[in-house]
C-alpha positions as CSV (number, residue, x, y, z in Angstrom):
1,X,-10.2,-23.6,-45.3
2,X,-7.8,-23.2,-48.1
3,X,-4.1,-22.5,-47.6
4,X,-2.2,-19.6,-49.0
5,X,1.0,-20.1,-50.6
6,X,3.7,-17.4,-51.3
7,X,6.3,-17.8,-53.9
8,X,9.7,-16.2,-52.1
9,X,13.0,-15.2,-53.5
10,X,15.9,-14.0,-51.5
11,X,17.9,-11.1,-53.1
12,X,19.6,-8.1,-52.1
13,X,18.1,-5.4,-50.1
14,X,18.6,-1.9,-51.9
15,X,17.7,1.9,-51.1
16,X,15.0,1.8,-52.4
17,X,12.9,-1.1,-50.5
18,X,13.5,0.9,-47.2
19,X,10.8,2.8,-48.0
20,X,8.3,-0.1,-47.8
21,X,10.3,-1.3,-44.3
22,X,8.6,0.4,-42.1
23,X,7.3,-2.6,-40.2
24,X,11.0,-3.8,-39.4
25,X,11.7,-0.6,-37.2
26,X,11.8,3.3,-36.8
27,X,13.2,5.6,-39.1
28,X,16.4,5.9,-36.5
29,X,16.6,1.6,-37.2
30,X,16.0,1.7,-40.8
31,X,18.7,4.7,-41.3
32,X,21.5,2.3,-39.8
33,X,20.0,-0.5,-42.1
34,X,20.6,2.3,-44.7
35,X,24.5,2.9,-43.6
36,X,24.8,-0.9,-43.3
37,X,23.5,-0.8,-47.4
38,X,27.2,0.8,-47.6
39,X,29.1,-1.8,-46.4
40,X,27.3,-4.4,-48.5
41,X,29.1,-2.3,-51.8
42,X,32.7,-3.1,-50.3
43,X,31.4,-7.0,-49.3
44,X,31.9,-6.6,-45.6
45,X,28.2,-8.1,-45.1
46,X,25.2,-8.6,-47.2
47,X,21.8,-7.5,-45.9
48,X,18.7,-9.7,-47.7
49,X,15.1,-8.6,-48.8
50,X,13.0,-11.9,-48.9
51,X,10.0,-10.9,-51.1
52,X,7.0,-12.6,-52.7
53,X,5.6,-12.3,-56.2
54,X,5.1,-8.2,-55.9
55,X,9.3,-7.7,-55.2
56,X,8.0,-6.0,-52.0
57,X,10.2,-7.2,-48.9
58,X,7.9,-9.3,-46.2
59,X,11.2,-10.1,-44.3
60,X,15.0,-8.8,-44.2
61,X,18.1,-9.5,-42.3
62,X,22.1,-8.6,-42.5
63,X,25.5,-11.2,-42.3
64,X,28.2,-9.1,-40.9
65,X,31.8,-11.4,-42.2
66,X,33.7,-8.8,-40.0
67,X,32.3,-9.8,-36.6
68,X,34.2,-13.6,-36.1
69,X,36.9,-14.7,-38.6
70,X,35.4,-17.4,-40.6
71,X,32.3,-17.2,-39.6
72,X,28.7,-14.9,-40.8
73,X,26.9,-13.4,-38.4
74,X,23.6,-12.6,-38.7
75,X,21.8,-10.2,-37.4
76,X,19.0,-7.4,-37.5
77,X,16.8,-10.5,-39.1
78,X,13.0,-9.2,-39.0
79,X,9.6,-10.7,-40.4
80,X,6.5,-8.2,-40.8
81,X,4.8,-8.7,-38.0
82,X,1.5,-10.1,-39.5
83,X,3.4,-12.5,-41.5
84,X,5.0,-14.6,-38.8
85,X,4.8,-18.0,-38.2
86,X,4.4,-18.9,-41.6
87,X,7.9,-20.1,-42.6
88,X,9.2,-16.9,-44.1
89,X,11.9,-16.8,-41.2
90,X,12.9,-20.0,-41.9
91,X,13.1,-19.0,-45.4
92,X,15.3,-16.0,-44.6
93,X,17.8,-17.7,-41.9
94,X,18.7,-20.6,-44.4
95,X,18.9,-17.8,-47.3
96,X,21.5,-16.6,-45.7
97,X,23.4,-19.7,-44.7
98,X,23.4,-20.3,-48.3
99,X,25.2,-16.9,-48.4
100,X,27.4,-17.4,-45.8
101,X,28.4,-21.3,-47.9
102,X,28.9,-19.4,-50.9
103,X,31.3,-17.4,-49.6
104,X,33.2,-20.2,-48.4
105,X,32.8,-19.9,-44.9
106,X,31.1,-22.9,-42.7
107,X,29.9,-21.3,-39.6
108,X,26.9,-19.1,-39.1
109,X,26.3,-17.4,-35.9
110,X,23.9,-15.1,-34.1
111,X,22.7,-13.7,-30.8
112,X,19.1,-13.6,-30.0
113,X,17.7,-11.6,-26.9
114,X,16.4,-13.8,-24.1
115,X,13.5,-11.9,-23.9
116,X,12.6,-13.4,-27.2
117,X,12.0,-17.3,-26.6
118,X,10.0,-17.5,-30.3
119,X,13.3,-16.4,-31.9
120,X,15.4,-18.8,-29.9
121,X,13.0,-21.9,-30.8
122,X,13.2,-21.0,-34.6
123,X,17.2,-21.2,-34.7
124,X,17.5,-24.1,-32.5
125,X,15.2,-25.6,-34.9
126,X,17.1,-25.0,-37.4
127,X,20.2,-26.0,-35.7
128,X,21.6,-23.6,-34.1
129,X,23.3,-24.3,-30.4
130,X,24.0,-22.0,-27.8
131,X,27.4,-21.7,-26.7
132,X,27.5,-18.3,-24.7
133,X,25.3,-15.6,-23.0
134,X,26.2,-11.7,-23.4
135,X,24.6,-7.7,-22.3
136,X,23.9,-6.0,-26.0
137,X,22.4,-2.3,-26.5
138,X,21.8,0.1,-28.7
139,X,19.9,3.1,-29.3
140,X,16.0,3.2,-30.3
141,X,14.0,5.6,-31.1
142,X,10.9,6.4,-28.5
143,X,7.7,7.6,-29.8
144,X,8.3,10.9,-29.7
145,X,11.2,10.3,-31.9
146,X,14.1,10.8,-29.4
147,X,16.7,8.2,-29.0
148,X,17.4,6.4,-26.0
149,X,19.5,3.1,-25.1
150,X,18.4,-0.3,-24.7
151,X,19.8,-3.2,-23.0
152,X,18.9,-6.7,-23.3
153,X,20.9,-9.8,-22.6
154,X,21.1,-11.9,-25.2
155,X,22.1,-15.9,-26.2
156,X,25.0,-16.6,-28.5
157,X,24.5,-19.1,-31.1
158,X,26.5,-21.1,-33.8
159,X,25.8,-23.7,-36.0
160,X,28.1,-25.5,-38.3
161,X,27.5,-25.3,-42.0
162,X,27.7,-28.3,-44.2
């Protein structure tokens, strides 16, 4: 069996990659992705496409530098589903730590939902620590395309930045 290697880059997302997002979430998600495109023009977060050789995004994921002074948090992180456990997550989570060094700033945190034990074993693989527990929601779209709200409880973590 021979193995399949992918070339990535980490750059910005833009308008125009949404189109080709429709694996990260429902047209309700990817319009507040869309909004969230807004802030990244005044700084107040970035949001990265992670792409192989054809510029098409595989994986994407926002820091928010409003959240926690000092500190990026990351969030709305996604890999197309098919392309998981291959590293590409890894790939995107330490993309943006290099963001968040760049700007100077030596903390990274996130929440993950504790319905999502995969997601937890990737960040505290890559060093990330809990430190608190707290209830999150927000809306998602339903199959029929109306909105209703979710709740979850979700981890808090942090990890220092060197």
């Amino acid at each position: 069996m021979k193995n399949v290697v992918l070339k990535l880059s980490a750059r910005d997302l833009v308008h125009a990659d949404l189109a080709s997002c429709g694996w990260a979430g429902s047209d309700h998600h990817l319009a507040g992705v869309a909004r969230q495109l807004e802030r990244a023009r005044t700084g107040e977060v970035d949001y990265l496409a992670i792409c192989p050789a054809t510029d098409i995004p595989v994986a994407k994921g926002g820091i928010d530098y409003q959240i926690k002074e000092g500190a990026g948090t990351l969030w709305q992180l996604a890999v197309h589903p098919a392309l998981q456990s291959c590293g590409i997550g890894t790939f995107l989570v330490e993309a943006a730590e290099h963001r968040i060094r760049s700007r100077g700033l030596r903390q990274a945190e996130l929440s993950v939902e504790e319905s999502n034990p995969r997601a937890r074993a990737l960040y505290e693989r890559l060093g990330y620590a809990a430190y608190d527990r707290r209830p999150d929601s927000w809306d998602e779209q339903a199959p029929d395309g109306s909105l209703r709200r979710y709740e979850t409880m979700c981890t808090l973590l942090r990890k220092e930045l060197s």
